[in-house]
Steps between C-alpha positions, in 0.01 A plus 500: 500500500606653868480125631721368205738767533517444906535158485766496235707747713412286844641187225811458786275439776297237355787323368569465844225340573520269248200662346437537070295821364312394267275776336191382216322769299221432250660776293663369175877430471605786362387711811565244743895494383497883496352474852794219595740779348380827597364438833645197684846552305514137420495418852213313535360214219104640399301259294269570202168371551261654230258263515449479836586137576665492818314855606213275448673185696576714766139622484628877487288580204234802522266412201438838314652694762616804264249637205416156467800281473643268760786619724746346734417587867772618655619202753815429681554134559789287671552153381730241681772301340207181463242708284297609801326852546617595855404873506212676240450867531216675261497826420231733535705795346811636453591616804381149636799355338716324736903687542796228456511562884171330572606206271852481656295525838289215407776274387629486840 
């Protein structure tokens, strides 16, 4: 949630770069629009993805990563105006996560 929150505060810069947030949980849509409303403040657009199809697509799913079930690694990925992945960052942990900084660095 620190990332979502960051980048929906940092929302200025990447508009200035031309750059859409785009944020996809596996969660269902009832916590993913209390996530777009408590956390990002509507700033940013976060998709609903409970059954995993573009975690899967993406090949950012961890097959029975928690007690069992199959999680969404945590990933950062930039994708240019034509479709194509330009910049993939997977987590290892939390504090792993890439700041809106390093993004906005990387856009350059």
């Amino acid at each position: 949630m620190k990332q979502l929150r960051e980048f929906a505060q940092r929302k200025a810069d990447f508009d200035a770069r031309n750059a859409v947030v785009v944020g996809i949980s596996s969660d269902d849509s009832d916590h993913t629009r209390k996530v777009w409303q408590d956390v990002t403040q509507r700033k940013l657009t976060i998709l609903s993805d409970p059954d995993a199809k573009v975690i899967r697509e993406y090949g950012l799913l961890h097959p029975k990563g928690h007690s069992g079930e199959d999680i969404a690694l945590r990933a950062t990925l930039v994708v240019d105006e034509s479709g194509r992945e330009v910049y993939r960052k997977v987590s290892s942990s939390v504090p792993d996560v890439r700041t809106a900084d390093e993004i906005l660095r990387a856009l350059k």
